[in-house]
DRENKE-398536 format. One record per residue (C-alpha): residue number from 0; residue in one letter; x negated, y negated, z. Coordinates in steps of 0.05 Angstrom, whole numbers, plus 5000, padded with zeros to 4 digits. Example, Ala and Ser with C-alpha at 12.3 -4.5 7.8 and 13.67 -1.06 7.14 Angstrom:
2
 num residuo   xx   yy   zz
   0       A 4754 5090 5156
   1       S 4727 5021 5143
***
This chain:
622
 num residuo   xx   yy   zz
   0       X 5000 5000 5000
   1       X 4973 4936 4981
   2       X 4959 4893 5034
   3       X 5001 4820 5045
   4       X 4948 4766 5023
   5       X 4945 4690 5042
   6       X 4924 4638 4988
   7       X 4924 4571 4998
   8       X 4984 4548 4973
   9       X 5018 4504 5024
  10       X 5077 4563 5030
  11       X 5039 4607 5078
  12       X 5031 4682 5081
  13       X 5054 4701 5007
  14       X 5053 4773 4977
  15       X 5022 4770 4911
  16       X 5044 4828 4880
  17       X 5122 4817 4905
  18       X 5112 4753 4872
  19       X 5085 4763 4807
  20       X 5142 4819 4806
  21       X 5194 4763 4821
  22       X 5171 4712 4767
  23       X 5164 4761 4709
  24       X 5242 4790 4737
  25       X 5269 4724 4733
  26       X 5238 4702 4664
  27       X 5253 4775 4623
  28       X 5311 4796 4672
  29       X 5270 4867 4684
  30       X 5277 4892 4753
  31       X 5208 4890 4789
  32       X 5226 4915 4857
  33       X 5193 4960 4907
  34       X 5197 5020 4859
  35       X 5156 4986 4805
  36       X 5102 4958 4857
  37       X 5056 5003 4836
  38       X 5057 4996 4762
  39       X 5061 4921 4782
  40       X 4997 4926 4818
  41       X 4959 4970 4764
  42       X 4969 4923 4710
  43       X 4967 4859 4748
  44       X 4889 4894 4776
  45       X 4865 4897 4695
  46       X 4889 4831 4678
  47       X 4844 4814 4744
  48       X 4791 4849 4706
  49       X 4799 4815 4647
  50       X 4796 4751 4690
  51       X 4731 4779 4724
  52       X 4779 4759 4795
  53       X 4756 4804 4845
  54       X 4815 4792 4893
  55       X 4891 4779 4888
  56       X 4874 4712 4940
  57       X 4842 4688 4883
  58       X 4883 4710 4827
  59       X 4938 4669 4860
  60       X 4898 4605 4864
  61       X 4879 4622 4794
  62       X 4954 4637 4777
  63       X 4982 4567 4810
  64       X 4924 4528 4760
  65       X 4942 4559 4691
  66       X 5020 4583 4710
  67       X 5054 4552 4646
  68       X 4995 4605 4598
  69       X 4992 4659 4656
  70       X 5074 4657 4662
  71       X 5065 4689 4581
  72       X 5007 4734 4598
  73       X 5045 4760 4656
  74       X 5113 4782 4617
  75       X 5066 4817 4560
  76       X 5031 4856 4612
  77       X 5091 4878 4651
  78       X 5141 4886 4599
  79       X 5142 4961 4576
  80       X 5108 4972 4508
  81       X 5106 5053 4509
  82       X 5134 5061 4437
  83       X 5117 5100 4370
  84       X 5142 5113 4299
  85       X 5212 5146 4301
  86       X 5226 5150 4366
  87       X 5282 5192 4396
  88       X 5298 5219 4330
  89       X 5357 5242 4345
  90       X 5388 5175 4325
  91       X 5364 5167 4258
  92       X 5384 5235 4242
  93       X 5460 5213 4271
  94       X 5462 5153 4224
  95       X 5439 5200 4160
  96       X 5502 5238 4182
  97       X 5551 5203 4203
  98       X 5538 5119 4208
  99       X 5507 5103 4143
 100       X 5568 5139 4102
 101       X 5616 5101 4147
 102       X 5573 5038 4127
 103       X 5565 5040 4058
 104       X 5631 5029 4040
 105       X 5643 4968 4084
 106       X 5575 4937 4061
 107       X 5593 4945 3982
 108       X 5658 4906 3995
 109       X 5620 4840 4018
 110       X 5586 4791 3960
 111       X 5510 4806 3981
 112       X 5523 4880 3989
 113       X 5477 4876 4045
 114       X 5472 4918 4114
 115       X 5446 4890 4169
 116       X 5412 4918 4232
 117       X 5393 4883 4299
 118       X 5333 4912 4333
 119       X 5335 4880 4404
 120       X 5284 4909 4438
 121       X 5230 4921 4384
 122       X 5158 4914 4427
 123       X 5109 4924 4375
 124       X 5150 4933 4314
 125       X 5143 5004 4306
 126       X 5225 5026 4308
 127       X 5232 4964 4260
 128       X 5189 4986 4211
 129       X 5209 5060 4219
 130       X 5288 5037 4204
 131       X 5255 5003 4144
 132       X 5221 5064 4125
 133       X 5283 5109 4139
 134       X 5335 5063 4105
 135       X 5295 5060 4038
 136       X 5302 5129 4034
 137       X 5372 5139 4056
 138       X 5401 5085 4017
 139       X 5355 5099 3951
 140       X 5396 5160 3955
 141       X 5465 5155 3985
 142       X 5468 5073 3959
 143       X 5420 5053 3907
 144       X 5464 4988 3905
 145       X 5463 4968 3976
 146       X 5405 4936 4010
 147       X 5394 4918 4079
 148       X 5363 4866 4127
 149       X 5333 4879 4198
 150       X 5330 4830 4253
 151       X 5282 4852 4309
 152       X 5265 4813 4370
 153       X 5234 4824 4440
 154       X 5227 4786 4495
 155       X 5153 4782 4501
 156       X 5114 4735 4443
 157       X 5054 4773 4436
 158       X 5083 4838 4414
 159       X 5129 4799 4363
 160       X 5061 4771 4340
 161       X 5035 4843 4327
 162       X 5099 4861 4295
 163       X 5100 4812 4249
 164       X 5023 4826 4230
 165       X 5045 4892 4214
 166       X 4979 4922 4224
 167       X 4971 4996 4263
 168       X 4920 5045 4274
 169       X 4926 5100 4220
 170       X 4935 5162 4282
 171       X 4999 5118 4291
 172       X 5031 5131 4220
 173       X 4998 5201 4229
 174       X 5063 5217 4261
 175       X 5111 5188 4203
 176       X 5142 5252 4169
 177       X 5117 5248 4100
 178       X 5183 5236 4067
 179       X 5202 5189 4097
 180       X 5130 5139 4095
 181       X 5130 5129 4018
 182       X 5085 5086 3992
 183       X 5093 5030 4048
 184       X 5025 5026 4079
 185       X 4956 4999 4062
 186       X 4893 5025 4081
 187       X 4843 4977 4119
 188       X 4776 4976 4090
 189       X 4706 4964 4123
 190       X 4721 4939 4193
 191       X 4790 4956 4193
 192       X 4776 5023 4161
 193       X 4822 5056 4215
 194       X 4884 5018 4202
 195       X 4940 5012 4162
 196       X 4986 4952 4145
 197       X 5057 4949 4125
 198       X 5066 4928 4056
 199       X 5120 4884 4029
 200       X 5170 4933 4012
 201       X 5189 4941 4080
 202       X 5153 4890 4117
 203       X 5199 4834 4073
 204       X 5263 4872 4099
 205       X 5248 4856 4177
 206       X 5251 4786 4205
 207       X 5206 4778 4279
 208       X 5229 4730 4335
 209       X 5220 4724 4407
 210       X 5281 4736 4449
 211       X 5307 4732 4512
 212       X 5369 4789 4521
 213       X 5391 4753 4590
 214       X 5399 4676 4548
 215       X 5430 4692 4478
 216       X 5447 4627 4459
 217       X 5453 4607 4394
 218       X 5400 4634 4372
 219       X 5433 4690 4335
 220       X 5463 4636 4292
 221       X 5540 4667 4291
 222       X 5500 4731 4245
 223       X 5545 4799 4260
 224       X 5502 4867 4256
 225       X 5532 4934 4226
 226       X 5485 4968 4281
 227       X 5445 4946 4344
 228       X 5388 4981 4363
 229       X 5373 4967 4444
 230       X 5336 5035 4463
 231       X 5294 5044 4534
 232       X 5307 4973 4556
 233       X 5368 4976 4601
 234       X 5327 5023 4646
 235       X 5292 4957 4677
 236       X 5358 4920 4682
 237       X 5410 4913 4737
 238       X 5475 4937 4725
 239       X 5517 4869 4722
 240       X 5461 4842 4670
 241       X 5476 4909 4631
 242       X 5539 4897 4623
 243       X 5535 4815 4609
 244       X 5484 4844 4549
 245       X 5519 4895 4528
 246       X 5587 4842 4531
 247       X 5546 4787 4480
 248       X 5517 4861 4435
 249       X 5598 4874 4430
 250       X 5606 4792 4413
 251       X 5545 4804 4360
 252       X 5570 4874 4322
 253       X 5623 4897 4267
 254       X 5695 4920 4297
 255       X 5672 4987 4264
 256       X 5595 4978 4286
 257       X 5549 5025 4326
 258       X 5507 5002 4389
 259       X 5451 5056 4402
 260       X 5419 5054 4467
 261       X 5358 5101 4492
 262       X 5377 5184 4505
 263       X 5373 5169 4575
 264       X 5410 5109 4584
 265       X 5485 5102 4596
 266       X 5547 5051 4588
 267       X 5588 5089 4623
 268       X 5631 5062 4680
 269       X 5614 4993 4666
 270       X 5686 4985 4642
 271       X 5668 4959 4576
 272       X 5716 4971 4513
 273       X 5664 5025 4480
 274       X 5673 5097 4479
 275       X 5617 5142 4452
 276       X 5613 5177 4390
 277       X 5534 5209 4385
 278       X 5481 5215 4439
 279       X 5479 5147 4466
 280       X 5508 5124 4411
 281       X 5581 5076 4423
 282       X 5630 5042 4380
 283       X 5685 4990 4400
 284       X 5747 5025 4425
 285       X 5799 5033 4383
 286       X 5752 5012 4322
 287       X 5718 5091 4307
 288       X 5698 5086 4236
 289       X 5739 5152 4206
 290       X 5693 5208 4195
 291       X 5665 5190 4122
 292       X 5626 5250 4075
 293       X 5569 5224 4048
 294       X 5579 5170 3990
 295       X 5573 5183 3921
 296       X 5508 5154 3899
 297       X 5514 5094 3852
 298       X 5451 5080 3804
 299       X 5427 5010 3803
 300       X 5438 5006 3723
 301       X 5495 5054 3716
 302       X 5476 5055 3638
 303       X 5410 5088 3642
 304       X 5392 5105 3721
 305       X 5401 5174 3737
 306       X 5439 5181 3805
 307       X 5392 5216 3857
 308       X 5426 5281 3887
 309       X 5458 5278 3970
 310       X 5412 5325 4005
 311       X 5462 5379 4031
 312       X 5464 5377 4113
 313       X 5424 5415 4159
 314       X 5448 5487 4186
 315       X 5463 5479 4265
 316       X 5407 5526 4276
 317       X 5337 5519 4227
 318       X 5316 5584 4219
 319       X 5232 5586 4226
 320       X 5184 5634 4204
 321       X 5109 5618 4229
 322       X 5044 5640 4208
 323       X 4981 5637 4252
 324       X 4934 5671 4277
 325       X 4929 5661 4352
 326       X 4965 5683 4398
 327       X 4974 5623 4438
 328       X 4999 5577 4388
 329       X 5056 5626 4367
 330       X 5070 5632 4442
 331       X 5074 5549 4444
 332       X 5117 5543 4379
 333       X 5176 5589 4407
 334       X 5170 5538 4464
 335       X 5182 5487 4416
 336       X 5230 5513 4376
 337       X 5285 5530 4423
 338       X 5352 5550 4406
 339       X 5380 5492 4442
 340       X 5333 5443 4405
 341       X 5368 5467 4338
 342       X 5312 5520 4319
 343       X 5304 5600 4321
 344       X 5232 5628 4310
 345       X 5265 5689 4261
 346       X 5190 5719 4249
 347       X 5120 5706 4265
 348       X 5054 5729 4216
 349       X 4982 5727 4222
 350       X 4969 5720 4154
 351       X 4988 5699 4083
 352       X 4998 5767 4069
 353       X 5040 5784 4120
 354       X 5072 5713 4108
 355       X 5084 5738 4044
 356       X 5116 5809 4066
 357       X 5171 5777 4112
 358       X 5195 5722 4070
 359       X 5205 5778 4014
 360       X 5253 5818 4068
 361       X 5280 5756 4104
 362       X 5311 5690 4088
 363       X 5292 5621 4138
 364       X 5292 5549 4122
 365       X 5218 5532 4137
 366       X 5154 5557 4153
 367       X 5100 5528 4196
 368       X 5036 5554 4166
 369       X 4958 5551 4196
 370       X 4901 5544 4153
 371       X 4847 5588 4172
 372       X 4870 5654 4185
 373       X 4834 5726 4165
 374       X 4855 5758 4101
 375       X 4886 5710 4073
 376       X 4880 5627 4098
 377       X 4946 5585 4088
 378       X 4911 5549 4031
 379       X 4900 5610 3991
 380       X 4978 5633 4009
 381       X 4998 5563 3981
 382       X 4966 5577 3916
 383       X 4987 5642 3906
 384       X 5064 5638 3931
 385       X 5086 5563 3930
 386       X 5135 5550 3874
 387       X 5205 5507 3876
 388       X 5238 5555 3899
 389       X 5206 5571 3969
 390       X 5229 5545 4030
 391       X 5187 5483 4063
 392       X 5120 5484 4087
 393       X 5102 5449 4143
 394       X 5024 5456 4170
 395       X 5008 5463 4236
 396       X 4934 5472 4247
 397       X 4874 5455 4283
 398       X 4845 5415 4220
 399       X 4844 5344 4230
 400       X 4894 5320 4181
 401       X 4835 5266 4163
 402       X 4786 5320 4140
 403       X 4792 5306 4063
 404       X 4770 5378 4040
 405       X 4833 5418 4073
 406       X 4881 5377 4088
 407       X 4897 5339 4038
 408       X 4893 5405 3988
 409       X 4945 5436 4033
 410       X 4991 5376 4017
 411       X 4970 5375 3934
 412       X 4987 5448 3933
 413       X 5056 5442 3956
 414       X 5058 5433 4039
 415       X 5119 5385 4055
 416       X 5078 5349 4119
 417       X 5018 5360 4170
 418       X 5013 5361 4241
 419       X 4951 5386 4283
 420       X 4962 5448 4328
 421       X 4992 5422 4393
 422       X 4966 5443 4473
 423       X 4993 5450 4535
 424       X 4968 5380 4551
 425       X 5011 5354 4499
 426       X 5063 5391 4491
 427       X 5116 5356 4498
 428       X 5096 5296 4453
 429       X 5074 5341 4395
 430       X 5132 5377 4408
 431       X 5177 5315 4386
 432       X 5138 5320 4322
 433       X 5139 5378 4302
 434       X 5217 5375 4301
 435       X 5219 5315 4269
 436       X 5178 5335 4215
 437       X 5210 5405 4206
 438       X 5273 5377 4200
 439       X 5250 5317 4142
 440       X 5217 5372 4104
 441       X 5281 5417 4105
 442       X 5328 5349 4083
 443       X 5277 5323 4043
 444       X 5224 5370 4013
 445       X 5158 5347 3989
 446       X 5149 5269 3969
 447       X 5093 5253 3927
 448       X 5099 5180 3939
 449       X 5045 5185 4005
 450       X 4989 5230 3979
 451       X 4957 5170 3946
 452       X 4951 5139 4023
 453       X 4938 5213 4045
 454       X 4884 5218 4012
 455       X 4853 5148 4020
 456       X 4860 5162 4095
 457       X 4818 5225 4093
 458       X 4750 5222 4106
 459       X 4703 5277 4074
 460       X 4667 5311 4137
 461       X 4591 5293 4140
 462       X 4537 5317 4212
 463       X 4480 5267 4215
 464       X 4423 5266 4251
 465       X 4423 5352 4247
 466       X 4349 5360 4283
 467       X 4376 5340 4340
 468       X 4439 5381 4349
 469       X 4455 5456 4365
 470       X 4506 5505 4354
 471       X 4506 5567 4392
 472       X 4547 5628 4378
 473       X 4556 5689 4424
 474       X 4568 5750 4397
 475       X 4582 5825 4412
 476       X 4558 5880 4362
 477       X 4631 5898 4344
 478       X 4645 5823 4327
 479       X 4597 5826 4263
 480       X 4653 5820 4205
 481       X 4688 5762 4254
 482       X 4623 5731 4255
 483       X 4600 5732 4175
 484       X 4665 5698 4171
 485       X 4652 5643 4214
 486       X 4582 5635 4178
 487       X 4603 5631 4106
 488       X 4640 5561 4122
 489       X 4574 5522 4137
 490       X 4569 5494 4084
 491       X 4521 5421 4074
 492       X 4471 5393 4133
 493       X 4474 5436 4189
 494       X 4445 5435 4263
 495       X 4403 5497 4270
 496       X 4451 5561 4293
 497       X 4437 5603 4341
 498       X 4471 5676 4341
 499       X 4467 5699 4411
 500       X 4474 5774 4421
 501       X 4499 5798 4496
 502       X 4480 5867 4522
 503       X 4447 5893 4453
 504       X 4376 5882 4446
 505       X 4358 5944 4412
 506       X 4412 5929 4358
 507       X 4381 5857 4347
 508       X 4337 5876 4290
 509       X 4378 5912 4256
 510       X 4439 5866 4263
 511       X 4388 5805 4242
 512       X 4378 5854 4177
 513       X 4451 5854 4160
 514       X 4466 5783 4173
 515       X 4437 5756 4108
 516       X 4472 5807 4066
 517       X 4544 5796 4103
 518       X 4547 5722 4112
 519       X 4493 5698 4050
 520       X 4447 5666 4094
 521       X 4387 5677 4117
 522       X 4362 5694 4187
 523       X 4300 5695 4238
 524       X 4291 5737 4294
 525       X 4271 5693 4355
 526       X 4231 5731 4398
 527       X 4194 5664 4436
 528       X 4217 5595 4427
 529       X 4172 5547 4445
 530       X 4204 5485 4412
 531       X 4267 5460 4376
 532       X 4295 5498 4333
 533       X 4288 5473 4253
 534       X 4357 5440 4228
 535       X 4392 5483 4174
 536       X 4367 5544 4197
 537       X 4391 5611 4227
 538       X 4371 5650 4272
 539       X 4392 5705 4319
 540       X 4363 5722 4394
 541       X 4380 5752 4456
 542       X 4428 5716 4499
 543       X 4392 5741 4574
 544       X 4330 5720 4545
 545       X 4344 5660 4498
 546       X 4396 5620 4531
 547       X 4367 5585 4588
 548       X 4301 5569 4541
 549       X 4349 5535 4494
 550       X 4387 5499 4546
 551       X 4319 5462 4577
 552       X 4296 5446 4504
 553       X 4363 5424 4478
 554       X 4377 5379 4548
 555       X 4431 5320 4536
 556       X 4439 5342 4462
 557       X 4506 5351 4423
 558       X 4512 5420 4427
 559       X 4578 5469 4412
 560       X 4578 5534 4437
 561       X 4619 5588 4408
 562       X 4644 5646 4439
 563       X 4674 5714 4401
 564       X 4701 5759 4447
 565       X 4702 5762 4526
 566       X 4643 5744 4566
 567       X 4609 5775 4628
 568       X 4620 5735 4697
 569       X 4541 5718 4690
 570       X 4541 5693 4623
 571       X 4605 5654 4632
 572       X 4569 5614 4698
 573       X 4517 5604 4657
 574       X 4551 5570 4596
 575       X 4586 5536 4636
 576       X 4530 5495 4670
 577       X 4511 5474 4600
 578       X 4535 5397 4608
 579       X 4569 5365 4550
 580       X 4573 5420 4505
 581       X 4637 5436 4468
 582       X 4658 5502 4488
 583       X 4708 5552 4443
 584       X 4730 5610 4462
 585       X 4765 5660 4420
 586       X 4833 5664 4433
 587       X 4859 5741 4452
 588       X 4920 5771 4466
 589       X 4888 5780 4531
 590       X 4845 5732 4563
 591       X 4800 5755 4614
 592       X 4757 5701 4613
 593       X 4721 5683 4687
 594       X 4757 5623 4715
 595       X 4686 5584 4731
 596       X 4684 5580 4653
 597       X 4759 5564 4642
 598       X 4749 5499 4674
 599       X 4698 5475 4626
 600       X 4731 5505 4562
 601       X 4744 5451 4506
 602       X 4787 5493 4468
 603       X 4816 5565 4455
 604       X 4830 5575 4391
 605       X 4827 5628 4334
 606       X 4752 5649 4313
 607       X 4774 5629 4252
 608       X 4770 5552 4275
 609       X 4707 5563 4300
 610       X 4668 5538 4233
 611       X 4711 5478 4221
 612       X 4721 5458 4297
 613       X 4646 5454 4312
 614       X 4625 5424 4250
 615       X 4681 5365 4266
 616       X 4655 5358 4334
 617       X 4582 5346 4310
 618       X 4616 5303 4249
 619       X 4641 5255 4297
 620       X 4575 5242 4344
 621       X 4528 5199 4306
***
């Protein structure tokens, strides 16, 4: 508990943090009460930082100097910002359904043709621009004719300021289902090479202003939306102030009009004249649009336009087939696809091959498919089985979707979307995802429009500075086909490569015979190491003997260390006292590995990741 400070200030003993909490409540109307202290205190601590303010004593004096610029700092800083591309999908997939074909018909009967959509709580601009994105789509197709404007506002200038600059990291549009991004983003280049700006064909449809929900005004200028977005706001509002807002949002929409507030936010039993009609989703009593099938779609030149087919509606149940080979990730995905989040896992393969075998016996309306996988990878099943005619592929895979090589060839040859394999760590978040994008790619199929920024966004993976990096890989004798495998994919400048054989050192010269003739490389027998070990080299030793030797030499390096297989208690302390070294293990039906190694594991994935995974780990240390 934060202790009750005393500033100078002529008012005597004054808690700080109660009343920074108290001005930023009155100015944005958020409630900042006992509840929130800590969150109050956290950020309030790194704009101290920022200040280089040791205490809150002299914050405050600070504070009562510069209140009119602080008063703006201080509503940026404590007004929630947690937001992202498409959030709460849910909603956008209720106004392909059901709102937009209820809409149409009411917006081609006025002069301009023209919906228009109020997004009231818009922080950084991201669910602007993704009902930008998602009503060029839906209209191209249901309403070629009608257009639409969207008005988005918050109450805190500085994230209207990055809204209307448009500009995002490129991880954040990594998220945006292919089908629905088009061709709407730029790539940054040289300084900016990791972001992307909105271009003009949606950025020109949203119009940016700072706004208070607790003062409307006239602001608003008599305009009347068709829909008002206000999602994850009214969580940091009192109840009467909800229901004043929600009052002037009723003042504000169509008599046949949608208000969407966030999935865990309610307007019930505030006695307002709305009854609901989606999730979260309310329309003026009395005033429910009749349910309305989806429009005919009219071409902008009737004469010579073609008219773009309605994309028939999703089954209450997507039926999922998915193809990887570890364990563990099929275990996660039937997590994530639950019956009651609209999905059933029908089937599950290693393999292409065995891919191939279930979808010839069974029917399902997408597959999730890996990329490296024995006997067959997903890019090799992609060019051997993709054709119009086979249900969507969505991949989910350990791949960076910015590696240029795989990637973006999984996309060329047919894959609907990309998403990278998902942990327990992040579960949930990927989770959302991965829905999202199943569900685009069974409405929507593949859209060529954003491989162009696809591919300008991958980056071709390069390892500098090789002499002083090291990948080790430990090995059992029955792991040898595994392991020629893993060896064929290094490919380019390497680190030097250490195969580490545990509990066979009378099979060492023979396996370091039958190395170069499995995996096309060459190999050296290291009986004595005395130095580092060349770059672009292999070599194979004995673990008990060459381990700790390479550890001392190779001291504060990058190194990755790869493990096939299970490892001994003794060998598993021992990698794990190897500081800073990325750590794979393979992943097994049935892990036994010893739990002092467990919690220094950076990842357990297929050893058929191991190639790619450790060459993208030295790819991104310089």
């Amino acid at each position: 508990m934060s202790a009750v400070r005393k500033p100078q200030t002529g008012a005597g003993t004054v808690d700080v943090i109660d009343e920074v909490g108290k001005i930023v409540s009155k100015i944005a109307g958020i409630q900042l009460g006992e509840r929130q202290r800590s969150m109050v205190e956290t950020r309030l601590r790194k704009r101290m930082l920022r200040l280089q303010v040791d205490d809150l004593d002299d914050y405050w004096q600070y504070f009562q100097m510069h209140q009119a610029e602080e008063v703006d700092v201080l509503v940026s800083i404590l007004t929630t910002h947690h937001t992202y591309f498409f959030r709460e999908f849910a909603h956008f997939e209720y106004l392909e359904a059901k709102a937009l074909p209820a809409l149409i018909s009411h917006a081609r009967s006025r002069p301009d043709k023209t919906l228009r959509v109020w997004s009231a709580a818009c922080s950084t601009g991201q669910e602007a621009y993704s009902l930008a994105m998602f009503l060029q789509v839906q209209l191209a197709r249901l309403a070629p004719d009608v257009k639409f404007k969207i008005f988005a506002t918050d109450v805190d200038a500085e994230s209207v300021r990055v809204a209307k600059n448009g500009v995002y990291n490129q991880k954040e549009i990594a998220e945006v289902p292919l089908s629905l991004l088009g061709n709407h983003w730029a790539k940054g280049t040289g300084d900016i090479a990791n972001f992307v700006k909105a271009r003009s064909s949606i950025k020109a449809t949203c119009r940016f202003e700072t706004f208070n929900l607790l003062n409307f005004g006239s602001a608003l200028k008599g305009e009347i939306f068709d829909i008002i977005f206000c999602r994850n706001v009214f969580i940091y509002f009192k109840s009467e102030q909800i229901k004043a807002i929600s009052e002037n949002f009723i003042r504000c929409l169509q008599p046949y009009g949608y208000l969407i507030t966030g999935i865990s936010e309610t307007l019930k039993g505030m006695d307002l004249p709305l009854e609901t009609d989606g999730p979260s989703v309310y329309v003026v009593k009395g005033k429910k649009p009749a349910a309305a099938k989806a429009p005919l779609p009219t071409p902008r030149n009737p004469a010579s336009a073609v008219a773009k087919p309605v994309a028939a509606p999703s089954p209450a149940v997507l039926r999922v087939l998915c193809v990887d080979d570890s364990p563990s990730i099929l275990t996660l995905m039937k997590q994530v696809l639950s019956p009651q989040d609209g999905f059933q896992v029908v089937g599950t393969a290693g393999n292409g091959v065995e891919a191939k075998q279930f979808l010839q016996a069974n029917k399902v309306d997408v597959v999730t498919l890996d990329i490296h996988m024995p006997v067959e990878t997903g890019i090799e099943y992609l060019q051997k089985n993709f054709s119009a005619h086979h249900p969507p592929v969505v991949m989910i895979s350990s791949v960076s979707r910015d590696n240029a090589d795989l990637a973006f060839k999984a996309l060329s040859l047919g894959a609907a979307d990309y998403i990278e394999k998902p942990a327990l760590t992040n579960l949930k978040e990927r989770g959302d995802e991965i829905r999202m994008k199943l569900r685009c790619a069974h409405r929507n199929g593949r859209s060529e429009a954003p491989l162009a920024l696809a591919k300008s966004l991958a980056k071709a993976q390069t390892i500098t500075g090789v002499a002083d990096k090291i990948r080790l890989v430990l090995v059992n004798f029955s792991d040898a086909k595994k392991l020629a495998s893993f060896l064929k994919e290094l490919d380019g400048a390497q680190p030097a490569t250490v195969v580490l054989m545990q509990g066979a050192k009378d099979a060492l010269a023979e396996m370091a015979k039958a190395l170069p003739v499995i995996s096309g490389k060459p190999y050296q027998h290291l009986e004595a190491i005395d130095a580092k070990l060349n770059a672009n080299a292999f070599y194979i030793a004995d673990f008990a003997t060459a381990f700790s030797k390479l550890r001392s030499l190779y001291a504060g390096c990058p190194t990755a260390i790869a493990v096939f297989g299970e490892l001994s208690n003794q060998a598993a302390t021992q990698v794990s006292e190897w500081r800073g070294a990325q750590i794979l293990l393979e992943d097994l039906a049935k892990d036994h590995t010893p739990k002092v190694l467990l919690a220094k594991v950076t990842d357990i994935v297929p050893a058929t990741s191991f190639g790619y995974m450790t060459s993208e780990f030295f790819g991104r240390l310089k």
